[in-house]
C-alpha atoms as an extended CHARMM CRD file, in Angstrom:
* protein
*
       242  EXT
         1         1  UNK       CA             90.2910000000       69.0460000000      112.2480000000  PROA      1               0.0000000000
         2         2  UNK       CA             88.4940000000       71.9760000000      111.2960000000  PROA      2               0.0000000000
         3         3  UNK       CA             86.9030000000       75.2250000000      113.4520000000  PROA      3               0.0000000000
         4         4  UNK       CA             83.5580000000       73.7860000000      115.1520000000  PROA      4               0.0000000000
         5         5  UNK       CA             80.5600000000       75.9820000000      115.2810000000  PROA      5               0.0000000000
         6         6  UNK       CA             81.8580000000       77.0740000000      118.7830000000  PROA      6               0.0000000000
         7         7  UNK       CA             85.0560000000       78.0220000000      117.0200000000  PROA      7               0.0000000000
         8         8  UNK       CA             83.0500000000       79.6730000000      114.4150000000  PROA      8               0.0000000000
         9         9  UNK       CA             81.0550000000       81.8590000000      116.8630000000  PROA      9               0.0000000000
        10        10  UNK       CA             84.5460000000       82.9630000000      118.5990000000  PROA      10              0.0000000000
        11        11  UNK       CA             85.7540000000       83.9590000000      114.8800000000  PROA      11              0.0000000000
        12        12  UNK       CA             83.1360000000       86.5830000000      114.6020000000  PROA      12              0.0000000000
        13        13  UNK       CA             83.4680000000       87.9280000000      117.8800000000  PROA      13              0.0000000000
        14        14  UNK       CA             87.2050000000       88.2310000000      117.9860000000  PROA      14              0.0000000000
        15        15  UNK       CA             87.5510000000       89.5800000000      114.4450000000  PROA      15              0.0000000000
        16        16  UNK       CA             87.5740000000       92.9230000000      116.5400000000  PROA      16              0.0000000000
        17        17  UNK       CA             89.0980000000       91.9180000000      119.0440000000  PROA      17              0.0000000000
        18        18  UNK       CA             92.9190000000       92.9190000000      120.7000000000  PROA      18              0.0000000000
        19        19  UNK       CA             95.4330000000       90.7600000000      120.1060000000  PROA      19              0.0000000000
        20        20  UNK       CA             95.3600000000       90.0400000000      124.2770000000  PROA      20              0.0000000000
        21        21  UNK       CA             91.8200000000       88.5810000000      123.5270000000  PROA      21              0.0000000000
        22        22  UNK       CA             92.2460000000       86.8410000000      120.2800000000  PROA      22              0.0000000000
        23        23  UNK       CA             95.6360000000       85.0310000000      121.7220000000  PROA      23              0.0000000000
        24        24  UNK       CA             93.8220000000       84.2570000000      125.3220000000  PROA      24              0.0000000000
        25        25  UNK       CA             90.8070000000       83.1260000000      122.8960000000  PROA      25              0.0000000000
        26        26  UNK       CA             93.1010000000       80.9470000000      121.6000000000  PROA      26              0.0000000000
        27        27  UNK       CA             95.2600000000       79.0080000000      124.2130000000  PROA      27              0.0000000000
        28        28  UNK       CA             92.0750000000       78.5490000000      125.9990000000  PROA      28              0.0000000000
        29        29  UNK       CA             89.8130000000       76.9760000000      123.0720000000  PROA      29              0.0000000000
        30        30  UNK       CA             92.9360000000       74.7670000000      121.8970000000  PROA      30              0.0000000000
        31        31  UNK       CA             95.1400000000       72.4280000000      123.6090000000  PROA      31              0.0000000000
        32        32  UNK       CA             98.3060000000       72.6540000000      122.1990000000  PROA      32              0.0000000000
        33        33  UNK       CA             99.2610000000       76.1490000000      120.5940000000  PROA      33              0.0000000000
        34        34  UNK       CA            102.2630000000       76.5100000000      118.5540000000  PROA      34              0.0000000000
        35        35  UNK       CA            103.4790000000       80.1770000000      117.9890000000  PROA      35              0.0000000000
        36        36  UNK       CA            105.7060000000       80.4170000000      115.2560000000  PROA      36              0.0000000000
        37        37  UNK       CA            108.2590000000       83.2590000000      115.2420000000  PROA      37              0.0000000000
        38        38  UNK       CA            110.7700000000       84.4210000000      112.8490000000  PROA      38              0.0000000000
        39        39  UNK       CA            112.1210000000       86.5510000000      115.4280000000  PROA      39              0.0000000000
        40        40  UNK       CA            111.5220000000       89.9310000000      113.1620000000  PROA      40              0.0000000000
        41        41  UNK       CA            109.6060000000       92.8720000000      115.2540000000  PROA      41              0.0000000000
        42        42  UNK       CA            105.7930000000       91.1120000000      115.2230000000  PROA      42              0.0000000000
        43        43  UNK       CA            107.5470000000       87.8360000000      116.5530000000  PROA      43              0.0000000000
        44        44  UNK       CA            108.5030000000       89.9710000000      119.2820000000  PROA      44              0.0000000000
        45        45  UNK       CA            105.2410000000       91.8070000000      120.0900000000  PROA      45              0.0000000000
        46        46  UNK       CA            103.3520000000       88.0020000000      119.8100000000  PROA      46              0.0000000000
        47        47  UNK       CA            105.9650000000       86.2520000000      122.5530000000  PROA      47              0.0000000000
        48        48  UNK       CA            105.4240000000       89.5370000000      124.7250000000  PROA      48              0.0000000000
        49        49  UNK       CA            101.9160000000       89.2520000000      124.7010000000  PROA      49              0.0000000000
        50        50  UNK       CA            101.6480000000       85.6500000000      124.5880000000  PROA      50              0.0000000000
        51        51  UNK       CA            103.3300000000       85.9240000000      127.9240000000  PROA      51              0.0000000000
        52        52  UNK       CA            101.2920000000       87.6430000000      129.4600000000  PROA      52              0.0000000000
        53        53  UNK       CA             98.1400000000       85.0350000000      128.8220000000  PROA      53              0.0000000000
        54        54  UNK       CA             99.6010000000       81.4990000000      128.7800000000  PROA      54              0.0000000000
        55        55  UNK       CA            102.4740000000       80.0090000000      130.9950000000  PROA      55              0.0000000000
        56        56  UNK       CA            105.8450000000       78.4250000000      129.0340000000  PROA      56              0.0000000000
        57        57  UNK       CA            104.3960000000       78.9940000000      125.2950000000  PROA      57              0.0000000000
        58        58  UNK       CA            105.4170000000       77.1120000000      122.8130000000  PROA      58              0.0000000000
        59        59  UNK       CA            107.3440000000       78.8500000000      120.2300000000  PROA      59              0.0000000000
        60        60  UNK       CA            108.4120000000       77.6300000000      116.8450000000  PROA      60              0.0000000000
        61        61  UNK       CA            111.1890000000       78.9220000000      114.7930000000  PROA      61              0.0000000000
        62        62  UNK       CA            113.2470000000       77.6400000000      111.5000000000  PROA      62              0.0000000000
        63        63  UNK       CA            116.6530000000       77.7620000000      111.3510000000  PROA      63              0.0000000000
        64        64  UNK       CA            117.1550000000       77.0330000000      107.4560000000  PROA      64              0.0000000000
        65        65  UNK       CA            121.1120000000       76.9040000000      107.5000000000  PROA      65              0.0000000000
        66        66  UNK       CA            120.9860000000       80.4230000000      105.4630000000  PROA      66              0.0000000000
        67        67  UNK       CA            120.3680000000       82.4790000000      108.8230000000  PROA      67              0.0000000000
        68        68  UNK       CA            121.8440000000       85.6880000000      109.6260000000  PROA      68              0.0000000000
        69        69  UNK       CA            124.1250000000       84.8410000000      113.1170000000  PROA      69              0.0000000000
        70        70  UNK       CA            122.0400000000       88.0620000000      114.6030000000  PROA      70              0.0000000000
        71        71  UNK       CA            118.9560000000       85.9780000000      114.1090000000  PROA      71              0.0000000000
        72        72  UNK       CA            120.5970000000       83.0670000000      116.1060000000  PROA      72              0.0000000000
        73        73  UNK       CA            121.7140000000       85.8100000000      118.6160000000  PROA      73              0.0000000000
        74        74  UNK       CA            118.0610000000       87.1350000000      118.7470000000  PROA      74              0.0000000000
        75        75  UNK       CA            116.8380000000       83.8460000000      119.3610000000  PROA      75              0.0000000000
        76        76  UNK       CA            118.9330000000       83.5540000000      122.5610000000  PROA      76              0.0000000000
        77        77  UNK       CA            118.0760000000       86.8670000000      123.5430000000  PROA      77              0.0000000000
        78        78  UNK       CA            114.2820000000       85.7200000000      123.8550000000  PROA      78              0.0000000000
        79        79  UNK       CA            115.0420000000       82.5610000000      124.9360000000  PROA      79              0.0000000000
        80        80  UNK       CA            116.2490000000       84.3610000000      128.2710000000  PROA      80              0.0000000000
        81        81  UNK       CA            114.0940000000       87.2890000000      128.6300000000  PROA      81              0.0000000000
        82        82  UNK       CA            110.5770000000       84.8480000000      128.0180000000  PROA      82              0.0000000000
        83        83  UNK       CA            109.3550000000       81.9840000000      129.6710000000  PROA      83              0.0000000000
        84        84  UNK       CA            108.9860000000       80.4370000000      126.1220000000  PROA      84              0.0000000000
        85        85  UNK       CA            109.5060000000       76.6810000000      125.5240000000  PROA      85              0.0000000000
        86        86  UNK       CA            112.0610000000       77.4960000000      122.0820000000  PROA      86              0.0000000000
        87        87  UNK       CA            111.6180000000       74.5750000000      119.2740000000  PROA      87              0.0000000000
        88        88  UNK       CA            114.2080000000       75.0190000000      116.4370000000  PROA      88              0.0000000000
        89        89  UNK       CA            113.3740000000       73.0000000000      113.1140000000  PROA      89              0.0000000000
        90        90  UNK       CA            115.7780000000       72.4050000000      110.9200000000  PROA      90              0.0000000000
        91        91  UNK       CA            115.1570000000       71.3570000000      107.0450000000  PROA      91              0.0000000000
        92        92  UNK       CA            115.7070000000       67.6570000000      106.2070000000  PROA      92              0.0000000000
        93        93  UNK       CA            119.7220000000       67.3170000000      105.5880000000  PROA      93              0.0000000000
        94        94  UNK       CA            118.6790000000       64.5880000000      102.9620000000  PROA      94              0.0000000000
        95        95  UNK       CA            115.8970000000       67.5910000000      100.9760000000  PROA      95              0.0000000000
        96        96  UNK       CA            118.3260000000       70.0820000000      101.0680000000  PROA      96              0.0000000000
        97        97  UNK       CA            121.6990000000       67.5190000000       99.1500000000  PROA      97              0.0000000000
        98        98  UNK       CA            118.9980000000       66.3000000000       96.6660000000  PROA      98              0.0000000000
        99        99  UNK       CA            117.9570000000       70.1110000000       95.6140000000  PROA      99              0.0000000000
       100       100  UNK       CA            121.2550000000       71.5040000000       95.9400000000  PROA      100             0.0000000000
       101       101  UNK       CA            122.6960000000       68.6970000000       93.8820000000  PROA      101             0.0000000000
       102       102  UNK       CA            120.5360000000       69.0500000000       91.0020000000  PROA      102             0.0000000000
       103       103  UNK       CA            120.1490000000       73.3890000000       91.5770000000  PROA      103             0.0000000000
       104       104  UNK       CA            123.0760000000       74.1110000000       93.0280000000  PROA      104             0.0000000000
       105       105  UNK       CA            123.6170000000       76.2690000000       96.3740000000  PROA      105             0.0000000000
       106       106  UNK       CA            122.4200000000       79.4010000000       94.4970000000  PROA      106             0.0000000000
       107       107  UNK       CA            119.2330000000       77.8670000000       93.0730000000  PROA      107             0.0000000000
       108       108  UNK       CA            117.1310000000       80.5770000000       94.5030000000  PROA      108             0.0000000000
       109       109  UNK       CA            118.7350000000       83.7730000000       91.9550000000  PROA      109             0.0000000000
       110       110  UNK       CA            117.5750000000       81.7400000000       88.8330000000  PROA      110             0.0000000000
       111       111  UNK       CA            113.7220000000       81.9330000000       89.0610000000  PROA      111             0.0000000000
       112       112  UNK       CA            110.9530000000       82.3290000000       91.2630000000  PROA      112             0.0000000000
       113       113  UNK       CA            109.9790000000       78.9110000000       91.0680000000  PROA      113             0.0000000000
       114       114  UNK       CA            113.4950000000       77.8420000000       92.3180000000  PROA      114             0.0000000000
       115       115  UNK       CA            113.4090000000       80.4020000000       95.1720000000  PROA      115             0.0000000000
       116       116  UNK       CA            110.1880000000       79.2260000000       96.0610000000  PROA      116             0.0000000000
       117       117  UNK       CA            111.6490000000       75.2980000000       95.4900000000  PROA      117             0.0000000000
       118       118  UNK       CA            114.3850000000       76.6440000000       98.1950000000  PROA      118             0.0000000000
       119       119  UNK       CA            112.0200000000       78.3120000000      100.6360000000  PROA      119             0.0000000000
       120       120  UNK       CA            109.7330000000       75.1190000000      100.3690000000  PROA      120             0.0000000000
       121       121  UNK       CA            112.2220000000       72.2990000000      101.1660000000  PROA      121             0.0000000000
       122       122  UNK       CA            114.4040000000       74.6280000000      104.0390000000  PROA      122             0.0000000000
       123       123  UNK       CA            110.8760000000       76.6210000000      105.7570000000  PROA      123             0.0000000000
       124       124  UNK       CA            107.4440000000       74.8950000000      104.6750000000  PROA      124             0.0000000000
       125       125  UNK       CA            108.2330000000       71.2850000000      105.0680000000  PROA      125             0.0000000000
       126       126  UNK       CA            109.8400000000       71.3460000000      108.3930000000  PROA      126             0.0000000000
       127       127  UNK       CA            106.9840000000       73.5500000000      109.6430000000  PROA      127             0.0000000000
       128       128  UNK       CA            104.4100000000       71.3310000000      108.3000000000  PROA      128             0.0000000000
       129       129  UNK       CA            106.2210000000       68.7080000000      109.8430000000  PROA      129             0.0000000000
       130       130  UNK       CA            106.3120000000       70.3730000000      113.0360000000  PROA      130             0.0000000000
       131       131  UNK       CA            102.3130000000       71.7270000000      113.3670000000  PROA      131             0.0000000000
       132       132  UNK       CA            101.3960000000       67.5330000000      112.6460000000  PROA      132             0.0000000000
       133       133  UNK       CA            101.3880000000       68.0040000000      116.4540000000  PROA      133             0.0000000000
       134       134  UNK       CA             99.7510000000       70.7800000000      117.1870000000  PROA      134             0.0000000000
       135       135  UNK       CA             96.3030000000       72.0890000000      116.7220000000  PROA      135             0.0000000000
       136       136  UNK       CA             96.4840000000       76.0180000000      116.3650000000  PROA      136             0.0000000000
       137       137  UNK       CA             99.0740000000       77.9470000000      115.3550000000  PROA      137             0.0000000000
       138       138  UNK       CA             99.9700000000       81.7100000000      115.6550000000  PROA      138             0.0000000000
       139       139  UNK       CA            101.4860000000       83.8170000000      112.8560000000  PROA      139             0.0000000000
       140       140  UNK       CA            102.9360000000       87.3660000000      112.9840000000  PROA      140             0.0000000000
       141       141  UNK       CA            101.1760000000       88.6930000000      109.5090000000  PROA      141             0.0000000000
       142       142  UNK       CA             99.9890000000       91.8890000000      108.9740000000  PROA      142             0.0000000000
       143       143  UNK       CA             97.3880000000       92.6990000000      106.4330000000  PROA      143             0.0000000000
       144       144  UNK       CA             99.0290000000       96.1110000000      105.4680000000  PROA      144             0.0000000000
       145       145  UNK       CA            102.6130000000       93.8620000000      104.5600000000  PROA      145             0.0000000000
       146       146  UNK       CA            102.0490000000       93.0670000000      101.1390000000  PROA      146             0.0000000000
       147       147  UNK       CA             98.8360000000       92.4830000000       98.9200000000  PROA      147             0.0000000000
       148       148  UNK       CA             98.6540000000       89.0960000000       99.4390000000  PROA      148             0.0000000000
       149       149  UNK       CA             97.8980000000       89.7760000000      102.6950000000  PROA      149             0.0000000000
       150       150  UNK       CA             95.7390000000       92.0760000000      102.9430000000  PROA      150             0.0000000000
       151       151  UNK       CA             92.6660000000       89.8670000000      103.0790000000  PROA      151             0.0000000000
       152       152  UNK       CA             94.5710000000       87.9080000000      105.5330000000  PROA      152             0.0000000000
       153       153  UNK       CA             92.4330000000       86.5520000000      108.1160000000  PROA      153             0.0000000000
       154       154  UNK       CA             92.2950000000       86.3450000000      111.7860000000  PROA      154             0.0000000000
       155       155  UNK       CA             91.0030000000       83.4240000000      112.6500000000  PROA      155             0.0000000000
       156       156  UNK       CA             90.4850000000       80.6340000000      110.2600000000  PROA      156             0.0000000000
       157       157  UNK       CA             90.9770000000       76.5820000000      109.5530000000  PROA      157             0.0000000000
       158       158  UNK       CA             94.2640000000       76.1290000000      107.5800000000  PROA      158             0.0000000000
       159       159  UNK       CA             94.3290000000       73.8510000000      104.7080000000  PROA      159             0.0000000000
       160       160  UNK       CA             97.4940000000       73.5070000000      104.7360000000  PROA      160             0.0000000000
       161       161  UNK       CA             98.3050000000       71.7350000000      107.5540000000  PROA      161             0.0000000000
       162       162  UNK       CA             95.0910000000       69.1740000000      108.3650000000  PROA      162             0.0000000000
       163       163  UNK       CA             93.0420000000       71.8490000000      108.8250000000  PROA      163             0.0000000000
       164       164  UNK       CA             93.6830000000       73.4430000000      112.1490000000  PROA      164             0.0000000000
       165       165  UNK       CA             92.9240000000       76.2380000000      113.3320000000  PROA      165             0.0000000000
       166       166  UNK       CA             95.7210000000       79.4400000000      112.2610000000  PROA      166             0.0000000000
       167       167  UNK       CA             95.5390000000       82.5960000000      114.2580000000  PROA      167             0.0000000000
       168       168  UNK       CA             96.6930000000       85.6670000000      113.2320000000  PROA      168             0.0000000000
       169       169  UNK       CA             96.2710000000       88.2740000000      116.4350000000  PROA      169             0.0000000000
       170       170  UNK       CA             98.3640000000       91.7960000000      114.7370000000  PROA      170             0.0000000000
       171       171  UNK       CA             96.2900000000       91.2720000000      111.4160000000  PROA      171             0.0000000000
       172       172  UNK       CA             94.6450000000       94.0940000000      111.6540000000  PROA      172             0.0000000000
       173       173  UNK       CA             98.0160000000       96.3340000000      113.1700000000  PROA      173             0.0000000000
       174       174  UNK       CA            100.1520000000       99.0800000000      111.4340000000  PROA      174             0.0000000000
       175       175  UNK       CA            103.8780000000       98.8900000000      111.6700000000  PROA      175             0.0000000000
       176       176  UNK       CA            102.9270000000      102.3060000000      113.7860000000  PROA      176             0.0000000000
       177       177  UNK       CA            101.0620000000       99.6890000000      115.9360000000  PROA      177             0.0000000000
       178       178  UNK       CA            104.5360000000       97.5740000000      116.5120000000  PROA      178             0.0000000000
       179       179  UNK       CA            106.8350000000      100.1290000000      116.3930000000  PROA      179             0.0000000000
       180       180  UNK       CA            104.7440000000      101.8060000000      119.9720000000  PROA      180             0.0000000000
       181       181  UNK       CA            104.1540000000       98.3930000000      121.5090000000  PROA      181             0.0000000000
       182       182  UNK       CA            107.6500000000       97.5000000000      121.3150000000  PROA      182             0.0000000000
       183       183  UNK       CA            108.6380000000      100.9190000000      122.8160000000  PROA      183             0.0000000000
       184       184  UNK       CA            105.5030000000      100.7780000000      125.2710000000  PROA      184             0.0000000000
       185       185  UNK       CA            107.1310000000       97.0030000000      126.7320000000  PROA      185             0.0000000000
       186       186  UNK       CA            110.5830000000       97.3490000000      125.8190000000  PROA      186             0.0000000000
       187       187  UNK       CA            110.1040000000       94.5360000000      124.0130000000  PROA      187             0.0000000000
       188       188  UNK       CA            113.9460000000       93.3810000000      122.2550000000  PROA      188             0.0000000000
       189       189  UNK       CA            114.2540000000       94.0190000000      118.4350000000  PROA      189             0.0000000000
       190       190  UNK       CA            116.2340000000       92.2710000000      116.0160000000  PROA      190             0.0000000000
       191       191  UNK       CA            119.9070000000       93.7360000000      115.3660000000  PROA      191             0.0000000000
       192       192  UNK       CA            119.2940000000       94.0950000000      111.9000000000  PROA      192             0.0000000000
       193       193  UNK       CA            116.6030000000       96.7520000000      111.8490000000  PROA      193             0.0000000000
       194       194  UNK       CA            119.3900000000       99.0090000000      113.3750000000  PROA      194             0.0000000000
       195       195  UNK       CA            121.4500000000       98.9580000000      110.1040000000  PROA      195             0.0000000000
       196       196  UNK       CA            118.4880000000       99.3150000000      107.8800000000  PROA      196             0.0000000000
       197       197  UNK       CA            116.7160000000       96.2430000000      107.2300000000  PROA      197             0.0000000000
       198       198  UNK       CA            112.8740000000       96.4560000000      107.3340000000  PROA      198             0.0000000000
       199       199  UNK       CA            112.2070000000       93.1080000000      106.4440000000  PROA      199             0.0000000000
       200       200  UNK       CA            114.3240000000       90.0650000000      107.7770000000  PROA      200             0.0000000000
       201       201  UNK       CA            114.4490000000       86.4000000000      106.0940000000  PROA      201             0.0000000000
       202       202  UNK       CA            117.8720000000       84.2310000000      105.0710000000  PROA      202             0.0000000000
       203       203  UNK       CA            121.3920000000       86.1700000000      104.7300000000  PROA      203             0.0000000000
       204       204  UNK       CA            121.8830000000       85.7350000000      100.8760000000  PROA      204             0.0000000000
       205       205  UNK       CA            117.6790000000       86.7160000000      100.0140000000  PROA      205             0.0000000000
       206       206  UNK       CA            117.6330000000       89.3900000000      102.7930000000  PROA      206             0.0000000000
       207       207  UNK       CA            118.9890000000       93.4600000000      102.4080000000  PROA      207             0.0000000000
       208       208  UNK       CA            118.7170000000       96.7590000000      103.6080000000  PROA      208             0.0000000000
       209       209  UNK       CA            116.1150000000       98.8880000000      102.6570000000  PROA      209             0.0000000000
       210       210  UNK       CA            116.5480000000      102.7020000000      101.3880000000  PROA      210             0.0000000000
       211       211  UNK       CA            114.2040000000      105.2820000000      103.4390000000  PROA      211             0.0000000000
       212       212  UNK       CA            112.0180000000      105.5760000000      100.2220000000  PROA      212             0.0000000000
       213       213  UNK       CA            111.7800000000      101.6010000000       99.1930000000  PROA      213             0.0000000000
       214       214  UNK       CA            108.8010000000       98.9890000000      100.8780000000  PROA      214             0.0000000000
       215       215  UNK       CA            109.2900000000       97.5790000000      103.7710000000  PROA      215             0.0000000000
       216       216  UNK       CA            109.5960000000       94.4450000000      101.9980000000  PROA      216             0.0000000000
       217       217  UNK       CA            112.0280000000       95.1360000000       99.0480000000  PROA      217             0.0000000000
       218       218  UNK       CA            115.1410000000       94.0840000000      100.7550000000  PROA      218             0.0000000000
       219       219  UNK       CA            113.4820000000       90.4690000000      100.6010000000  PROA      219             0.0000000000
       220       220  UNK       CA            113.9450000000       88.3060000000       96.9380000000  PROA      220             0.0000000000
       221       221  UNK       CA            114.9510000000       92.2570000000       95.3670000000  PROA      221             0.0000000000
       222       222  UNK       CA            116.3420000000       90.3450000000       92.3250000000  PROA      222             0.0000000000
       223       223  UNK       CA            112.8410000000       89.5320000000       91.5070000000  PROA      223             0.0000000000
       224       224  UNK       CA            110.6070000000       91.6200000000       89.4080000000  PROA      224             0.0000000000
       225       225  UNK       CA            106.6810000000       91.0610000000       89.9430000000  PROA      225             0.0000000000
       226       226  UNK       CA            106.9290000000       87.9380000000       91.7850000000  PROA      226             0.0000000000
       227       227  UNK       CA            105.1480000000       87.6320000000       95.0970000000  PROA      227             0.0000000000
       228       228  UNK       CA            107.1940000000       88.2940000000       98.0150000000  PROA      228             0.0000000000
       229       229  UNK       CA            106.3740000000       85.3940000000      100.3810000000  PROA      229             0.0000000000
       230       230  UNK       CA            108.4100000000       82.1330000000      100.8060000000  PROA      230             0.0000000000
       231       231  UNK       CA            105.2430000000       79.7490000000      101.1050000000  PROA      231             0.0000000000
       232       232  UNK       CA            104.4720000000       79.8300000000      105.0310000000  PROA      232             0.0000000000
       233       233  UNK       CA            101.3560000000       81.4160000000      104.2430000000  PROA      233             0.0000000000
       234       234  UNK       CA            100.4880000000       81.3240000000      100.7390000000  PROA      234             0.0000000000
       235       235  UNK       CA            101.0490000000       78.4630000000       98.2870000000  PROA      235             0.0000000000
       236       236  UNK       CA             99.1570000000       76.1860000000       95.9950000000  PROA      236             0.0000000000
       237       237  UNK       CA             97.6410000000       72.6930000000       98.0570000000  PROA      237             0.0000000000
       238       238  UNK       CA             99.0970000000       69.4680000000       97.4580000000  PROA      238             0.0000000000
       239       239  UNK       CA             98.2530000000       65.8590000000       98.1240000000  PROA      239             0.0000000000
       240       240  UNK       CA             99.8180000000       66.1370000000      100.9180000000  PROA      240             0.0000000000
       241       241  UNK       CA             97.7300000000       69.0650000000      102.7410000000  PROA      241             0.0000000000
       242       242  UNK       CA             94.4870000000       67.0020000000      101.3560000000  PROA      242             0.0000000000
């Protein structure tokens, strides 16, 4: 499926738009919306707001088996504060032996490309999976994060995953922007960004950051020059997204 001149039109008119508009935009020109949270600060802002548009969203999370246990305990802590629908996807159990057998349980401190091998079989496949039944989906990414992203779009067709529609309503938002709407709405934060993390993924690829360091160099810090993203939003198509 891909945006229909309708869609198109709503693109151009919402690239301006709050993220109020652009997510009632969405959950009224789709039928089933998936919003997929990590459960870091913009998770939190997008469930708040979602909310307040749509009854019972759907929200989509991984649980890769590396989690930090205050990520589980943030998921709960949603789970009863929102009238969200909470899907965990797990990686496939069978993926995971095969890599680990042949990489080991460490695989992603040897190279980028076996970080991004790890991130790939335990976060993009079971989302792709997942968004087979859905035809919009709603992502957390600012443009400010990281270069990659600063083109980032809010409203397009994703490749990726047949083509539907991927929404992006705090693309345009400073972590400024967050940081006050949390406050604003009391919305819950993560336990982590009390002792210093800025940026929060799986325990062994995830630290604290120092008052001077990016935002995101507590994620993949081993890494010199390598993109910091695990594939959600950026990666190379395959015959598979064809």
């Amino acid at each position: 499926m891909t945006l229909s001149i309708e869609h198109a039109r709503g693109v151009s008119e919402l690239e301006d738009a709050s993220a109020e508009e652009i997510l009632a935009w969405t959950y009224a020109a789709h039928s089933r919306v998936a919003l997929v949270a990590s459960f870091q600060v913009e998770s939190g802002v997008l469930i708040d707001l979602a909310c307040r548009v749509t009854d019972h969203p759907d929200v989509l999370t991984i649980d890769t088996g590396r989690l930090p246990e205050e990520t589980h305990e943030a998921m709960e802590m949603f789970r009863r504060r929102y009238p969200i629908a909470l899907h965990v996807l797990t990686p496939d159990p069978d993926g995971v032996a095969t890599m680990t057998l042949e990489h080991g349980p460490l695989l992603f401190r040897r190279s980028p490309e076996l970080r991004q091998r790890c991130c790939d079989v335990r976060k993009a496949r079971p989302l792709a999976h997942a968004l087979r039944t859905y035809d919009a989906w709603i992502t957390g990414v600012r443009r400010d994060q990281t270069p990659e992203r600063a083109a980032f779009p809010v409203i397009a067709a994703d490749p990726h995953h047949g083509g539907i529609t991927k929404v992006a309503p705090l693309a345009a938002w400073s972590n400024a922007d967050v940081q006050e709407y949390v406050v604003e709405h009391r919305v819950p934060r993560h336990a982590l960004y009390g002792r210093g993390y800025t940026s929060i993924g799986c325990a062994p690829c995830t630290r604290a950051t120092a008052a001077d360091e990016d935002p995101r160099a507590g994620r993949w810090w081993w890494e010199n020059g390598a993109a910091k993203e695990c594939g959600l939003h950026h990666r190379p198509l395959t015959e598979e997204d064809e």
